[in-house]
C-alpha positions as CSV (number, residue, x, y, z in Angstrom):
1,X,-22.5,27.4,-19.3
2,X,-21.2,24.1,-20.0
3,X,-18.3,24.2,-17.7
4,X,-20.6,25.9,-14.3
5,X,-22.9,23.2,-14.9
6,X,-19.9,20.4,-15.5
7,X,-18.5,22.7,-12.4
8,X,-21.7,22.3,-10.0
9,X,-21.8,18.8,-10.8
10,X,-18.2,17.7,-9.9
11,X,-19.5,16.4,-6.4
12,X,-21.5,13.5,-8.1
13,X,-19.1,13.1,-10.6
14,X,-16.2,12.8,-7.6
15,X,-19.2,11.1,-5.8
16,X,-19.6,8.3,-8.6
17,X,-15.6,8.1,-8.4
18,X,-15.4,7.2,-5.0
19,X,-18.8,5.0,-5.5
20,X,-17.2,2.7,-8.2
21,X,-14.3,2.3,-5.9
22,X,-15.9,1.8,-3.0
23,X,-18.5,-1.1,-5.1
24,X,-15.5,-2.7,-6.8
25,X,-13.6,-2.4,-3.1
26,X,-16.8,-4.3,-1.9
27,X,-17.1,-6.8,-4.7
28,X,-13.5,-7.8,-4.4
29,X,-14.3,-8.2,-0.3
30,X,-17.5,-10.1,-1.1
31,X,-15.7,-13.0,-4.0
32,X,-12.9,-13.2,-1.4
33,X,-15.5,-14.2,1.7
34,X,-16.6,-16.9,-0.1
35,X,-13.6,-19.3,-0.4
36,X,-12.6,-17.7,3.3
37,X,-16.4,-19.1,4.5
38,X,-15.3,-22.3,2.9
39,X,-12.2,-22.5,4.8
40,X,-13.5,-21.6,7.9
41,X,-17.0,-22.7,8.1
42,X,-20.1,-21.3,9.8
43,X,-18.4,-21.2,13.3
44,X,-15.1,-20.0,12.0
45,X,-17.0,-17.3,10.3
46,X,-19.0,-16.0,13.5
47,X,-15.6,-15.8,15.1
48,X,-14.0,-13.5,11.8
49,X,-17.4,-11.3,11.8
50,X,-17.6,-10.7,15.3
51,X,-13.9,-9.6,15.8
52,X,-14.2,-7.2,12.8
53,X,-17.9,-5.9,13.9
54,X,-15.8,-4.9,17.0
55,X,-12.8,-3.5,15.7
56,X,-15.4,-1.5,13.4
57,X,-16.5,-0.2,16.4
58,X,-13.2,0.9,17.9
59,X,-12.7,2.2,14.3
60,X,-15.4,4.5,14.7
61,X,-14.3,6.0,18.0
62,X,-10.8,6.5,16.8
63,X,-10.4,7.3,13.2
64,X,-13.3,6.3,10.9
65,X,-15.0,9.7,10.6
66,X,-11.9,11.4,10.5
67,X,-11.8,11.5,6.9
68,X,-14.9,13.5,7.0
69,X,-14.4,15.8,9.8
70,X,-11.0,16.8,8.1
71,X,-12.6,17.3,4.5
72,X,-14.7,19.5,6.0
73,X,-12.6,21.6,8.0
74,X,-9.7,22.0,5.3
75,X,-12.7,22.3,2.7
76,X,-13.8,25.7,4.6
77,X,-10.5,26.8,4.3
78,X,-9.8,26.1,0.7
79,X,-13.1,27.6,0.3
80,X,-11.3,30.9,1.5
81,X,-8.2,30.6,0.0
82,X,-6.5,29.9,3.4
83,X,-4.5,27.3,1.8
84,X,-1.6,27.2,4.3
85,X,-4.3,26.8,7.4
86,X,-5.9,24.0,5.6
87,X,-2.3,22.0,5.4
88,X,-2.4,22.8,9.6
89,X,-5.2,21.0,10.0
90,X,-4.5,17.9,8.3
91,X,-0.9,18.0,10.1
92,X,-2.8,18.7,13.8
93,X,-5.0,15.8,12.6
94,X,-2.4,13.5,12.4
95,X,-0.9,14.0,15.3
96,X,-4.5,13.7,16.7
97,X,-4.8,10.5,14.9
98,X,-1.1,9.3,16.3
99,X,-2.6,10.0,19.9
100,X,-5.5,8.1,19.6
101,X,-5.8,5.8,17.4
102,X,-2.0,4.4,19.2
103,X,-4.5,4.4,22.6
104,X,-7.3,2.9,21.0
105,X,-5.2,0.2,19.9
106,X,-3.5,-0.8,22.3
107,X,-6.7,-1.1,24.6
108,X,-8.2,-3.2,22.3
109,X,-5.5,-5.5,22.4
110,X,-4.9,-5.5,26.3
111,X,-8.9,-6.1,26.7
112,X,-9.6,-8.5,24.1
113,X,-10.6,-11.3,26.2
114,X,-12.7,-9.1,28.3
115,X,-15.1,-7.7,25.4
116,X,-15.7,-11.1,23.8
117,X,-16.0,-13.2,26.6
118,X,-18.3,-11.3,28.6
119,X,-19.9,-8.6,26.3
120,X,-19.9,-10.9,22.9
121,X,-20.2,-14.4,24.9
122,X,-18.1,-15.5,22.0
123,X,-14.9,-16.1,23.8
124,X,-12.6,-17.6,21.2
125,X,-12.8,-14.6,18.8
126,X,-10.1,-13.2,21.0
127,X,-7.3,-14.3,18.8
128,X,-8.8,-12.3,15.7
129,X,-9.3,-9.3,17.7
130,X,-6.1,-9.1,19.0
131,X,-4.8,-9.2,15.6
132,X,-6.8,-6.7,14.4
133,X,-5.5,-4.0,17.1
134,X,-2.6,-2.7,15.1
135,X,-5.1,-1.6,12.1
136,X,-6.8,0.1,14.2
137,X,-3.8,2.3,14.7
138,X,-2.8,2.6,10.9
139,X,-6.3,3.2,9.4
140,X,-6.0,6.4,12.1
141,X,-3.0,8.0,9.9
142,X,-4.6,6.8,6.6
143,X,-7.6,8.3,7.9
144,X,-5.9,12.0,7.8
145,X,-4.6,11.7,4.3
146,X,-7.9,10.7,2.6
147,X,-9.7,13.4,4.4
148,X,-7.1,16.0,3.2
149,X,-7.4,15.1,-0.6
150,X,-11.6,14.9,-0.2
151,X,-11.6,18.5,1.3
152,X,-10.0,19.8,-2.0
153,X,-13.0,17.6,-3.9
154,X,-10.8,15.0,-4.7
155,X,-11.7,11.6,-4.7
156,X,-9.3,9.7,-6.6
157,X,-6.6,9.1,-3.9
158,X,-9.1,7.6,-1.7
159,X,-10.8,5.4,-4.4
160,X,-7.2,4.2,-5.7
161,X,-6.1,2.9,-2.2
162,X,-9.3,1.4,-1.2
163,X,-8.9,-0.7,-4.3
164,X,-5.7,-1.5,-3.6
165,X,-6.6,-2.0,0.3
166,X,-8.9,-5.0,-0.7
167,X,-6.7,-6.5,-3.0
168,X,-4.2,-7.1,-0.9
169,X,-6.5,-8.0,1.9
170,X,-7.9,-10.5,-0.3
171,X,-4.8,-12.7,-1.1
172,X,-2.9,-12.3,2.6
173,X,-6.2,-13.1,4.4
174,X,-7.0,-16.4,2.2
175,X,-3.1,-17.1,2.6
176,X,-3.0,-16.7,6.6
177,X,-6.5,-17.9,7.4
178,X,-5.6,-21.3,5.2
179,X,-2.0,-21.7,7.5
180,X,-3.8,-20.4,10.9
181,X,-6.4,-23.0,10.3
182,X,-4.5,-25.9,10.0
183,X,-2.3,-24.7,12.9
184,X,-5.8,-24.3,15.5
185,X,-6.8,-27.8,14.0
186,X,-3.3,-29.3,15.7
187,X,-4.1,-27.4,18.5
188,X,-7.1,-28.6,19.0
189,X,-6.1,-32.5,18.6
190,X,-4.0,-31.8,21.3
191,X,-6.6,-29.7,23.5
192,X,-9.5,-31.8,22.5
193,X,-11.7,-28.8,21.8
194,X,-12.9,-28.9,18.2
195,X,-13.2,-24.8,17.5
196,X,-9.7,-23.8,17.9
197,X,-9.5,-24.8,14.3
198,X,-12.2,-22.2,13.4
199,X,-10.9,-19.8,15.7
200,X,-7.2,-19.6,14.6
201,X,-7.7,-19.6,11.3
202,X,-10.4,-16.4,11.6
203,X,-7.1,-14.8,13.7
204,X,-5.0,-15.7,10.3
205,X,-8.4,-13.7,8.0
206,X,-8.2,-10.8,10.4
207,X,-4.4,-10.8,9.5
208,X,-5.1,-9.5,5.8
209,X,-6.9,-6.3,7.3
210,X,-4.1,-5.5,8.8
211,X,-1.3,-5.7,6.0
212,X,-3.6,-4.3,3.6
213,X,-4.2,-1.1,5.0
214,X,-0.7,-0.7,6.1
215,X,-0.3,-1.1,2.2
216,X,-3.1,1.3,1.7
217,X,-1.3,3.9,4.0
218,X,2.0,3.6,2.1
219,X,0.2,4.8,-1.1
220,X,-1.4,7.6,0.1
221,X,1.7,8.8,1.7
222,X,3.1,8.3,-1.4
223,X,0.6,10.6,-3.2
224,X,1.2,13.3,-1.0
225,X,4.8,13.6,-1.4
226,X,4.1,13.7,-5.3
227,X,1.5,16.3,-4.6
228,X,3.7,18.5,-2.4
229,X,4.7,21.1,-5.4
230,X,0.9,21.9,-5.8
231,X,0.3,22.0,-2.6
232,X,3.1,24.2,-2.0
233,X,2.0,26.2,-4.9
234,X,-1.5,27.0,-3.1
235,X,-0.1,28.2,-0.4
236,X,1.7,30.4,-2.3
237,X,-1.5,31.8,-3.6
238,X,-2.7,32.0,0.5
239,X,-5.1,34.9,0.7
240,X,-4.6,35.0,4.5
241,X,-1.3,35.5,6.2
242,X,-2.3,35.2,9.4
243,X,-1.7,31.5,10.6
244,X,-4.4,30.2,13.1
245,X,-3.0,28.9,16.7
246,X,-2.7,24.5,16.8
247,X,-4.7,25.1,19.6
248,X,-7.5,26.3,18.0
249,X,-7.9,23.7,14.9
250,X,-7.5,21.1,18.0
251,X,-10.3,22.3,19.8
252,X,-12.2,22.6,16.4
253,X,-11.8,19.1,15.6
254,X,-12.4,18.1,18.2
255,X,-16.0,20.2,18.3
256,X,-16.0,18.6,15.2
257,X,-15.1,15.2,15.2
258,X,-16.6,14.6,18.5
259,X,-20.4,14.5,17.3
260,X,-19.9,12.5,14.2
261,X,-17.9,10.0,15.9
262,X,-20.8,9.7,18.7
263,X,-23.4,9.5,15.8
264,X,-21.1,7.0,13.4
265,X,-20.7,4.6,16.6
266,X,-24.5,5.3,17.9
267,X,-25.3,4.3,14.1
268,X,-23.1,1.4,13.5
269,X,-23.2,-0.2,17.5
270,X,-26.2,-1.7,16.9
271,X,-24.9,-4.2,15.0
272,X,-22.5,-5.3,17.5
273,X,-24.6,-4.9,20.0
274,X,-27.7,-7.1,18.5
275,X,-24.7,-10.2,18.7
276,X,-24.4,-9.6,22.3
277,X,-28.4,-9.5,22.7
278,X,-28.7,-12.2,20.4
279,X,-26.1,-14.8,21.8
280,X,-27.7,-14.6,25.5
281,X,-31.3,-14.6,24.2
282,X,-30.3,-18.1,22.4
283,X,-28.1,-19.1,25.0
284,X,-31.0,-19.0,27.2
285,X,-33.0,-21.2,25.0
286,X,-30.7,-23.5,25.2
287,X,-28.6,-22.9,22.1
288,X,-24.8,-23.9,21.9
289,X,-22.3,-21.6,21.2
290,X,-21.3,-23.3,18.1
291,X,-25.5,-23.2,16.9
292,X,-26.0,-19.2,17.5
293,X,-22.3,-18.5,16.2
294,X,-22.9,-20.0,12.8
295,X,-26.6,-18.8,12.8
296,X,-25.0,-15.3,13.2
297,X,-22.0,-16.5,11.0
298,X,-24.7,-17.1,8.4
299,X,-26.5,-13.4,9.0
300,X,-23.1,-11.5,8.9
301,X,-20.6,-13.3,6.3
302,X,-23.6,-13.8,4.1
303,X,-26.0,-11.2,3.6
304,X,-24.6,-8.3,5.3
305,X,-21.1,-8.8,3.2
306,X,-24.0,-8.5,0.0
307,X,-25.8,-6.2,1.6
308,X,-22.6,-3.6,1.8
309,X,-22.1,-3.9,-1.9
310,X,-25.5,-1.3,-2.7
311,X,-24.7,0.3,0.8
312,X,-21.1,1.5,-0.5
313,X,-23.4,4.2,-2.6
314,X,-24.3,5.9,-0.2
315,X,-21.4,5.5,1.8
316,X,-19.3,7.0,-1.3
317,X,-22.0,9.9,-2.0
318,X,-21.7,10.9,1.6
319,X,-17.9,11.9,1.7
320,X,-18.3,14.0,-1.6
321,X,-21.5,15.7,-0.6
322,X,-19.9,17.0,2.5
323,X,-17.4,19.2,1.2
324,X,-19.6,20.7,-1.0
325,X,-22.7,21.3,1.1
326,X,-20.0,23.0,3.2
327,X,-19.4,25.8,0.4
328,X,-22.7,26.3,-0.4
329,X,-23.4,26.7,3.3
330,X,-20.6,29.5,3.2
331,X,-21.9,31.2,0.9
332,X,-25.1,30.9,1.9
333,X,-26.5,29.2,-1.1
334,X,-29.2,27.1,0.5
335,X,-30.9,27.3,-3.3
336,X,-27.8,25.1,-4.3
337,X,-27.5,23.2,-1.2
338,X,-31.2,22.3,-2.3
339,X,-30.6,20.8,-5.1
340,X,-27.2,18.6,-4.4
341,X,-29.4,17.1,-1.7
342,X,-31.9,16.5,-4.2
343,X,-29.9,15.0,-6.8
344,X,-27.8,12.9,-4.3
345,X,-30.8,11.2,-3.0
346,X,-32.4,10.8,-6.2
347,X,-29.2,9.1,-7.4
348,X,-28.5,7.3,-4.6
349,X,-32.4,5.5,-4.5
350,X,-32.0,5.1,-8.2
351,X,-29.6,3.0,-7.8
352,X,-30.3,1.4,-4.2
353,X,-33.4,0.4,-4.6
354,X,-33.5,-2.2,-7.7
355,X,-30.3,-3.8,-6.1
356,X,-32.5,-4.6,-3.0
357,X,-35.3,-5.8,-4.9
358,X,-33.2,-8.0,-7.3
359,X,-31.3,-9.3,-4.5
360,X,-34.5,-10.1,-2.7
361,X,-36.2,-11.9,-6.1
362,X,-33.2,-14.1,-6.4
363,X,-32.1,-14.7,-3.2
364,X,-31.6,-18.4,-3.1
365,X,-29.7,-18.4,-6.8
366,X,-27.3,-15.9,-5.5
367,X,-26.2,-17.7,-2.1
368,X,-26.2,-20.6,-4.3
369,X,-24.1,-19.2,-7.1
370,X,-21.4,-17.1,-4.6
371,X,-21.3,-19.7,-1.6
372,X,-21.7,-22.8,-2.9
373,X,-23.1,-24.6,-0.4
374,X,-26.5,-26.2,0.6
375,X,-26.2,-26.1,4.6
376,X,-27.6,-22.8,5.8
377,X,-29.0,-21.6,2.0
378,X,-32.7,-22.1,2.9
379,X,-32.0,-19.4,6.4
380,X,-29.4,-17.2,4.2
381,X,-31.8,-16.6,1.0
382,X,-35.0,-15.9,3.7
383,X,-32.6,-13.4,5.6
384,X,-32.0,-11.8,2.0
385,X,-35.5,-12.1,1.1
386,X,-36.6,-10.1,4.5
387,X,-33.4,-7.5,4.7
388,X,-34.2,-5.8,1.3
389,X,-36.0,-2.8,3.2
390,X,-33.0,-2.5,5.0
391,X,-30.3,-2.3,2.3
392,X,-32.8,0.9,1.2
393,X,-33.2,2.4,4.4
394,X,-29.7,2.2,5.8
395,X,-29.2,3.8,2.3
396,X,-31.0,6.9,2.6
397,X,-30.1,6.9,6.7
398,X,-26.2,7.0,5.8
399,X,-27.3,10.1,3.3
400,X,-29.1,11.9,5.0
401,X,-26.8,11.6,8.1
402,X,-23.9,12.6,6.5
403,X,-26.1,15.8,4.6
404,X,-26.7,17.2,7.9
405,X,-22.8,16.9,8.9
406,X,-22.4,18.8,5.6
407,X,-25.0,21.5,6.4
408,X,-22.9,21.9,9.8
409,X,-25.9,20.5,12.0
410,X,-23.2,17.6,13.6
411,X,-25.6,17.4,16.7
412,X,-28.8,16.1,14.9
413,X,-27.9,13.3,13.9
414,X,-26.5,12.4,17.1
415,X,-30.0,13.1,18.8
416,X,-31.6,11.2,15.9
417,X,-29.6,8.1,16.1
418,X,-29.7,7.7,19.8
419,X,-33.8,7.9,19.5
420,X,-33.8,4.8,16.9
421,X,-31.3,2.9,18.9
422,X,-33.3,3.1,21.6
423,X,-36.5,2.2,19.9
424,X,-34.6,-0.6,18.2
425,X,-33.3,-2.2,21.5
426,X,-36.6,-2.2,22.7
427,X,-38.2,-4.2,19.5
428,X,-35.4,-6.7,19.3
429,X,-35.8,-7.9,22.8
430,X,-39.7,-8.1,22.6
431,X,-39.1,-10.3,18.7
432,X,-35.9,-12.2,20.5
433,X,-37.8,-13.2,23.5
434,X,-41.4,-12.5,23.3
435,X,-42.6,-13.7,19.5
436,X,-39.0,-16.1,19.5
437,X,-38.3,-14.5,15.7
438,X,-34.7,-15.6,16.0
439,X,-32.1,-14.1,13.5
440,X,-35.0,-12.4,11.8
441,X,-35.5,-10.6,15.0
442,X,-32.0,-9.2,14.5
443,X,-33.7,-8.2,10.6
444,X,-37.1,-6.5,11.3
445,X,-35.5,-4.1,14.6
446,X,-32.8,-3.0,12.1
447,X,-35.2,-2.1,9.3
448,X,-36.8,-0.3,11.7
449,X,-33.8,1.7,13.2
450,X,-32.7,2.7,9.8
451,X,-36.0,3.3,9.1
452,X,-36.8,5.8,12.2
453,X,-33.4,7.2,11.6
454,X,-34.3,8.3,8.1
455,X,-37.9,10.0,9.5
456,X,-35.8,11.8,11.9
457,X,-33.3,13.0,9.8
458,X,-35.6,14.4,6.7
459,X,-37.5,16.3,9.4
460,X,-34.1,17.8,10.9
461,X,-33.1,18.6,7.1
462,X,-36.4,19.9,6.3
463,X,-36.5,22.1,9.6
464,X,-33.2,23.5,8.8
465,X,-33.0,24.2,4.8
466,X,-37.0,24.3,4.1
467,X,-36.4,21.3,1.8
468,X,-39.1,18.7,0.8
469,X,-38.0,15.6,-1.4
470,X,-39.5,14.9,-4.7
471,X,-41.4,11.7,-3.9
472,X,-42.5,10.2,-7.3
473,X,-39.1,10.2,-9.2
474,X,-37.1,9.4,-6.6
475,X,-39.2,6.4,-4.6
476,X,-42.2,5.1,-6.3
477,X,-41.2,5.1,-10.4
478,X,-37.9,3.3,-9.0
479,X,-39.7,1.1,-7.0
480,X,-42.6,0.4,-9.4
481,X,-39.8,-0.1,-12.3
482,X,-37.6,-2.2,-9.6
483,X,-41.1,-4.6,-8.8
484,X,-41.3,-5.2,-12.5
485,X,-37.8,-6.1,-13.4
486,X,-38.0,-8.7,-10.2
487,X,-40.8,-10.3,-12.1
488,X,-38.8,-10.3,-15.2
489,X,-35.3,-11.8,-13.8
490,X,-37.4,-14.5,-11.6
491,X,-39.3,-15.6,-14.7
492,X,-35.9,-15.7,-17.2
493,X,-34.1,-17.8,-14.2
494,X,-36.9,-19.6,-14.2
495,X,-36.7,-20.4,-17.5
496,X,-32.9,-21.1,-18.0
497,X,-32.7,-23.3,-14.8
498,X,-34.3,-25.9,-17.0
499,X,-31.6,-26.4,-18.7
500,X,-28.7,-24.2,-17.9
501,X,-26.9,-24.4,-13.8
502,X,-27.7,-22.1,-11.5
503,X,-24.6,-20.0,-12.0
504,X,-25.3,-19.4,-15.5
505,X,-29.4,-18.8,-15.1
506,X,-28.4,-16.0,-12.4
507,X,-26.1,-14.3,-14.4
508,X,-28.0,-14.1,-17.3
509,X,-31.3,-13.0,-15.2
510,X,-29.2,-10.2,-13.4
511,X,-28.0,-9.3,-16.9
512,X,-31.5,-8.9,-18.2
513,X,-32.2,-7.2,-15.1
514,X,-29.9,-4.3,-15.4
515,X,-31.4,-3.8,-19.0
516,X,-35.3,-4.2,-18.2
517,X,-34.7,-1.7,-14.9
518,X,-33.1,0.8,-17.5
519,X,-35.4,0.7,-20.5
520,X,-38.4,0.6,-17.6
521,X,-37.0,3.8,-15.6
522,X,-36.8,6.0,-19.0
523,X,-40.0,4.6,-20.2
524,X,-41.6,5.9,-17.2
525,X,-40.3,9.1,-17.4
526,X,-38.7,8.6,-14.0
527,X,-35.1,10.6,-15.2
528,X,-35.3,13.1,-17.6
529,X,-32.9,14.3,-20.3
530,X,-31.3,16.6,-18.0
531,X,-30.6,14.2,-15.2
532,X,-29.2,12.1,-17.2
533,X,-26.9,14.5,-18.7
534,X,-25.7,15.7,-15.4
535,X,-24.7,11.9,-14.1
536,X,-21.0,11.1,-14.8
537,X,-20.7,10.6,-18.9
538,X,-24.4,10.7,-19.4
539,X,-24.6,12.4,-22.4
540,X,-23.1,8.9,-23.9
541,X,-26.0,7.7,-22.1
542,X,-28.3,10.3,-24.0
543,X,-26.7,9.6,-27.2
544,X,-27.8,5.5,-27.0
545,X,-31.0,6.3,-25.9
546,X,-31.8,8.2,-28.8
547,X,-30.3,6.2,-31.0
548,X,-32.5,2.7,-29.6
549,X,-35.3,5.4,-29.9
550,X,-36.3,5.4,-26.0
551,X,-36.2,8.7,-25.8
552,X,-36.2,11.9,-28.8
């Protein structure tokens, strides 16, 4: 009994694998932002974000839901025992990921200057795009790898390399963006214009992406020779001799790929496209490039780089739910499908929603304490103070977007993302230009996107699998326990500001934070025994509850 349920359980243990990663991943991104946001300042830092929001976007098209279309296919065949078919579809997805990513790439480099010049009216964040094109290539191949180790439910290679991805990226971009700085800073003694400095040395941050995920791509590679005995071994054990035709896995993943990758880019344009909106809507009222580039420097290297740390949850849960939703689908287990929904939401909101709230309580400490700087704290702890709906919603929307991929419905939440975009346009124009709400325009429509996107979506999961979500657990003791510990970590700041530094008050108040959130969420009954028990090592957890008496 104990090994089914230790068995029905692996995807949220593999889920919390790839979760830790991914937070750790984002932490070492986040520490690494701030020195770089020293170096290059507000401006310089509008240049860095804008070239990687676009390059994000490329990434989407060409390779960035790869890793999940290929878990799931290879995971149906596993699922069968077609062991040799599932090693053809990761080797027609590379050469899928050869093709275009290699196109993608160099597009983005030839038309550079077009996109941010005319769509991003941020012309000078050319030279970090351009340097960024080659990634764009690689993370294509890595892509294929890491979605052929999470369709046999593994999570480790994935988690190990995106460790190691941000590591490196960490040291080589600080390196290159110190050197390109200085060399844009002679340039621009010569050329008399002041933001070549800025510029150049975001070119030099962009270059770290691209060595670190060609280091990333050297590892997994790496793991896959090691793994070729056992892999060889499965297909030894192949319980279907008959190999299916290239042609047909192509045209599958394409079928495949092709709706997540519309969804993913639908989901994630927005972002990209609110610049463009943004920049003309300033520009028009009479804003200077330099002003609306470190406004938006301040929005995108500030509190979305904090923002992605609680996003990389759901982001993790997502890739491990899929291959599993995918068996139970197979089987046609909607009972179990049921309740990995359930517990991967629950998990995922337990966890979500204090980080939003504690990030919103001490918003001006923590820009304080990571950036250091009093220019642009007052607009960057308000921004922080106003996103923490979306850190919640973009939670649950990344879920439940990626459940419905798992449960094979790959259209919905194409459909649903295209209706919030829309709606979201349509509200960001009328804050932008109408009620003048600036950046926190740019704030209230994406609350509202995510927020429209996660309506949608439980209806399309509801409509599909009969399932409701358990409210009370998983939203209101969470949030009512969350509301409580923001009152507690304000107040113990509060109280160690008097005489301790900011740095040290924050610390501390996150640290009682964590524990009042925890005693607070057993106390109100909002996980039980079980639950606990079924999270990664939680019947350590059990045994320290019982023995501080919280629970018997």
């Amino acid at each position: 009994m104990k090994e089914k349920r230790k068995s029905r359980n692996n995807f949220l243990v593999q889920g919390t694998i790839l979760a830790v990663a991914a937070i750790l991943a984002k932490i070492i991104g986040m520490v690494y932002r701030f020195p770089l946001q020293n170096v290059l300042g507000n401006e310089g830092n509008g240049y860095y974000s804008t070239a990687n929001e676009i390059y994000a976007i490329v990434l989407m098209i060409s390779c960035f839901n790869l890793p999940l279309a290929v878990s799931k296919m290879v995971s149906e065949r596993v699922h069968k025992g077609e062991y040799r078919n599932a090693h053809r579809v990761f080797l027609c997805a590379v050469r899928f990921a050869l093709l275009i990513g290699g196109s993608l790439a160099l597009i983005t480099y030839v038309f550079a200057g077009i996109i941010t010049k005319y769509l991003m009216s941020f012309e000078l964040a050319v030279y970090g795009l351009r340097v960024l094109a080659p990634a764009i290539f690689i993370s294509a191949i890595i892509g294929t790898f890491r979605g052929y180790f999470q369709g046999y439910s593994t999570m480790v290679p994935t988690a190990v390399s995106q460790v190691i991805e941000q590591i490196v990226n960490a040291a080589v971009t600080l390196i290159c963006a110190n050197i390109m700085f200085d060399y844009g800073m002679s340039l621009a003694a010569k050329e008399g214009n002041d933001s070549l400095g800025p510029a150049w040395g975001a070119a030099g941050g962009t270059f770290g992406t691209v060595v670190s995920i060609t280091v990333a791509l050297l590892f997994m590679m790496a793991v896959y020779s090691l793994q070729k005995g056992t892999l060889r071994r499965n297909m030894r054990r192949d319980q279907n001799s008959r190999p299916e035709s290239m042609q047909k896995i192509y045209r599958e993943l394409v079928m495949t790929i092709l709706p997540v990758i519309l969804s993913a880019v639908i989901y994630n344009i927005s972002n990209v496209a609110d610049q463009g909106i943004f920049n003309k809507a300033l520009l028009g009222q009479g804003y200077t490039d330099a002003q609306y580039g470190a406004i938006w420097g301040i929005y995108s290297g500030q509190f979305r780089v904090l923002m992605n740390v609680p996003l990389a949850l759901a982001s993790s849960m997502g890739p491990s739910i899929v291959p599993t939703l995918t068996a139970a689908m197979a089987n046609r287990n909607r009972s179990e499908a049921r309740r990995k929904i359930r517990m991967s939401i629950r998990f995922t909101m337990l966890l979500t929603i204090p980080c939003a709230v504690g990030m919103a309580a001490l918003s001006k400490p923590i820009v304080l304490m990571l950036f250091r700087q009093q220019t642009g704290a007052a607009l960057s702890a308000g921004i922080m103070q106003a996103g923490a709906l979306m850190i919640i919603f973009y939670s649950l929307s990344t879920l439940t977007t990626n459940i419905l991929q798992g449960l094979g419905q790959l259209r919905q939440p194409l459909i649903n993302c295209s209706i919030a975009l829309g709606l979201h346009f349509v509200l960001l124009y009328f804050l932008l230009t109408t009620v003048n709400l600036n950046i926190y325009a740019v704030v209230y429509s994406n609350i509202f996107f995510a927020l429209v996107v996660c309506i949608l979506n439980a209806m399309s999961i509801r409509r599909f699998i009969s399932y409701r979500q358990e409210w009370y657990k998983t939203f209101v003791v969470p949030g009512i326990v969350s509301i409580i510990m923001a009152g507690a970590v304000y107040l113990v700041y509060f109280v160690f500001s008097l005489f301790a530094g900011n740095t040290v008050s924050t610390v501390i108040a996150i640290l009682v934070g964590i524990v009042v959130y925890g005693i607070g969420l057993v106390s109100f009954k909002g996980v039980t025994i079980e639950e606990i028990s079924s999270f990664p090592k939680g019947y350590l957890i059990v045994r320290m509850l019982r023995k501080t008496g919280l629970i018997k």
